[in-house]
N, C-alpha and C positions, 0 to 999 in steps of 0.2 A: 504493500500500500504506500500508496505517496503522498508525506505529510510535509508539510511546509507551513508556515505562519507569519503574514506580511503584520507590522505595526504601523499604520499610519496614524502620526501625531501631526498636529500643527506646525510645530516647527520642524520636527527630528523623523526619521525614516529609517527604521529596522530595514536592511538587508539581508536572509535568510537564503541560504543555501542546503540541497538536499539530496541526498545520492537514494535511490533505490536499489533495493536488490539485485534488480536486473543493470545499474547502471547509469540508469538516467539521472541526471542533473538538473531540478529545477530550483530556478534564482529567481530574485525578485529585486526590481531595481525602480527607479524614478529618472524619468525621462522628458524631454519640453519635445511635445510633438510636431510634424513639420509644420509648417503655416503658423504655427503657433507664436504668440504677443510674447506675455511676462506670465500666462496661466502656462503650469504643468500638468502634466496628465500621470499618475500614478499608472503602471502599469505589472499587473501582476500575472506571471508564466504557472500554472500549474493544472493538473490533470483535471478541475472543477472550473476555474473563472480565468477569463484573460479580457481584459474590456479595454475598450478606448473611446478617446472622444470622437462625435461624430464631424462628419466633414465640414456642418453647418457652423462648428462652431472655430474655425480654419479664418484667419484672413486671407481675400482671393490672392492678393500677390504673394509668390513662395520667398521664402528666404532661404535656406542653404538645402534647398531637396530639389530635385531634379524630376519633373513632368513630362509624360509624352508628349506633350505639345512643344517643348522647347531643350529637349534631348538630341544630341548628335553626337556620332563620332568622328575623332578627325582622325586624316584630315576628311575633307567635306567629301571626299570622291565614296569613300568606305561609306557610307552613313546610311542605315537604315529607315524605314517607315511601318509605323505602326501593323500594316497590312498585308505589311510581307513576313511576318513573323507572326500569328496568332495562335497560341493552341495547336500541339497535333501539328504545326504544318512544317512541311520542308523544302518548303520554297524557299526561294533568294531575290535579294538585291539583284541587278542587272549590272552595277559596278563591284560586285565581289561573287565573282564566279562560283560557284558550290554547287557540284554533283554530289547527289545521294548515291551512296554503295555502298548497304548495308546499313553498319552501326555508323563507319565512318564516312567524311564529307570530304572529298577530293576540293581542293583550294588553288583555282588555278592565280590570283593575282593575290600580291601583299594588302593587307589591312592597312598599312600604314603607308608606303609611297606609292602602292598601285604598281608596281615592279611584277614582274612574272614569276611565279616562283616552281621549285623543282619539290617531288617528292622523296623523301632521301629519309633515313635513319641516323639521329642528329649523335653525337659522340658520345656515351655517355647515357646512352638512353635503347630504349629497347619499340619503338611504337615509331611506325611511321609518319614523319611529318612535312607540311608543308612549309620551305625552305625559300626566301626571297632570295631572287640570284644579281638582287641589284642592294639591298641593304643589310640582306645578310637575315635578317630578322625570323624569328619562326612564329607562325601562328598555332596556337595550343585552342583546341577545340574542346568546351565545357559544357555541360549541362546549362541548359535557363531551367528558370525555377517558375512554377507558374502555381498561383496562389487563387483562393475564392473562398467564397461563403454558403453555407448550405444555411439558410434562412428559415425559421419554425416560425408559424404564426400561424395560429387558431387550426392545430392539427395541419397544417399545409405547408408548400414547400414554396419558396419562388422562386421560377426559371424564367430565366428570357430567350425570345427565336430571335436567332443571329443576324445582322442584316449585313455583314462582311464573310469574305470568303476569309479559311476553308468551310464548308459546311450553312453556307447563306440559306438563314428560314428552315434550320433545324434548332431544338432546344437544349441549352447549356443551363448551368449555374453560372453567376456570375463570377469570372473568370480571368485573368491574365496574368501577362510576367510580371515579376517584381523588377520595382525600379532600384537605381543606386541612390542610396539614402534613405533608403525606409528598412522596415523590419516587414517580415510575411506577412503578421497581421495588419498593420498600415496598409500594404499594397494591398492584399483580400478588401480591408473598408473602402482604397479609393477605387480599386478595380470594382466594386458595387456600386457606389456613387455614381461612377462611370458611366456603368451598362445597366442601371435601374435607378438611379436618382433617387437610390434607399439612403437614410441614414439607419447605420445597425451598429450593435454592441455585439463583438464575439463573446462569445461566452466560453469556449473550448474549441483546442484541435480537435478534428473527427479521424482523418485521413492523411498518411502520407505514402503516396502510389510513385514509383517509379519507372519509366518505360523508355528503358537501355537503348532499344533500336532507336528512336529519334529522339534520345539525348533530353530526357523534358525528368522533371520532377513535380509532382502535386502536392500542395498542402491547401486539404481542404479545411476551414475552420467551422463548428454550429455558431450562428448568428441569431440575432433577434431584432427587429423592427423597433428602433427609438419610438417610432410614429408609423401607423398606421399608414403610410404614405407612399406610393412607388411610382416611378412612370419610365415610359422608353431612353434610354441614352442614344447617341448619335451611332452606338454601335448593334443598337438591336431595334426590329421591329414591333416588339411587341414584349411588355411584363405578365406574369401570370401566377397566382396563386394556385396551387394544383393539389389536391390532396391526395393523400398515398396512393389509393388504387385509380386514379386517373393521371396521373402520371404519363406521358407518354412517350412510353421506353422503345419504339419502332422510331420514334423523330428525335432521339436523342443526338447533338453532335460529333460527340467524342468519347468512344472506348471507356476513361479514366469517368465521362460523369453519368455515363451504364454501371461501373462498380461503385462508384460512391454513392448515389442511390440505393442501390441493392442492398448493401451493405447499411446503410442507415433503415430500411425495411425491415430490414431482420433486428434491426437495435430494438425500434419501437415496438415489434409486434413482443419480441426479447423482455420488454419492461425497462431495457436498462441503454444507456449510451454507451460505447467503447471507442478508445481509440485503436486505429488501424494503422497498421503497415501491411506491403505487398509490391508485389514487382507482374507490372501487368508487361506478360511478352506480347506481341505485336504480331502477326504473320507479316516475313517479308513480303514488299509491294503492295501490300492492302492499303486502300486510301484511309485519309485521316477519318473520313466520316463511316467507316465500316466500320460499327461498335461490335460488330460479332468476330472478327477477326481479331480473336486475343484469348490467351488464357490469365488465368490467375494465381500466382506463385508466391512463397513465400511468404503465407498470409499469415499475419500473428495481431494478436490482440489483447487490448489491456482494459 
């Protein structure tokens, strides 16, 4: 069991550290949230509560966090757009070359001068990489981390249908990468804000799903409705409250929210929440919106 015990006083702030049996380490710290004035947000990690403030109460201009809207990489030639990277997808930029083969992504020009580069086995290292034959440089290919909110409200769940590709006008949770400068939970609240113009308080991790072939990691978080209040963001065409058995697991978008789902079915019918881990395998070439193309491995539960 995982006990832990946050002190918040007025002035002073108990920090609490905690190892489990199995391992895990939950801390507890205080934090000034992004957008955030002179107010801090207490923020506590443990297997029961993790809350934050909601987006509403954010001043719109950012101070040291970084937004899709004004995110690049340089130099400007490398730089991606929100749309060619969502969820599941393995697409590319059109100025940074990347063929799919397999797990790994053949890289034909540098990140950084746009140089052509070779694929070669770098000195020192055992894993083929892609080698700038003009700055020398190597590109090291990593997971993205992609974060959301499974939302409870009056026995229901809310998904939004996608109004960008991969998977346009099928139904997600709300969903995307994490930025530089937030924590998962941060990016799960703004990625909701986002794509449903909810404000929510997480309450608990649910899920963290892994899926090797295309490099992606999921952390899904349970959520709760500050307010009764949701509507479409510029990325989806429609919000919707859904209750368990209408669900509509044939118009799902993505593999990863067919098990998150399921797996939260079985909680509630269960009586009880759990958090998950698991490693969803992929069938090679199966596209991103084939939820049936996967198995489920390594499932463990707390």
């Amino acid at each position: 069991m995982l006990k832990a015990i946050q002190n918040l006083g007025s002035s002073t702030t108990t920090t609490t550290t905690t190892t489990t049996t199995t391992g895990f380490v939950a801390s507890f710290y205080r934090l000034k949230p992004p957008h955030a004035t002179t107010t801090s947000a207490f923020v506590s990690i443990s297997s029961s509560l993790l809350s934050y403030y909601s987006p509403r109460t954010r001043p719109t201009k950012p101070l040291l966090f970084l937004t899709r809207k004004t995110r690049s990489l340089e130099p400007v030639r490398a730089h991606l757009t929100r749309s060619e990277f969502k969820m599941d997808d393995t697409s590319s930029s059109s100025s940074v070359s990347v063929q799919s083969s397999g797990s790994v992504r053949k890289i034909n020009f540098c990140q950084w001068c746009g140089g052509q580069t070779k694929h070669d086995i770098p000195d020192g290292e055992e894993k083929m990489r892609a080698i700038c034959t003009v700055c020398g440089k190597i590109t090291y290919q990593n997971p993205k981390m992609v974060v959301g909110c499974l939302i409870e409200h009056d026995n229901k769940v809310l998904l939004c249908k996608r109004n960008i590709q991969p998977s346009f006008g099928l139904w997600t949770l709300p969903a995307g990468y994490m930025e530089i400068g937030e924590s998962a939970a941060e990016g799960a609240i703004r990625e909701t804000w986002e794509e449903a113009h909810a404000e929510v308080e997480v309450v608990s991790p649910f899920a963290h799903l892994d899926i090797p072939l295309i490099g992606q990691t999921y952390i899904i978080f349970l959520a709760k409705l500050r307010k009764p209040h949701f509507s479409p963001g510029p990325e989806s065409l429609e919000c919707q409250l859904f209750s368990l058995d209408d669900i509509p697991f044939d118009s799902l978008a993505f593999s990863s929210m067919v098990v998150t789902l399921k797996l939260y079915i079985e909680d509630v019918k269960a009586g009880s929440r759990k958090f998950h881990y698991g490693t969803i395998n992929k069938r090679p070439g199966s596209s991103p919106s084939d939820t049936h193309a996967y198995t489920l491995d390594n499932h463990l539960q707390s």
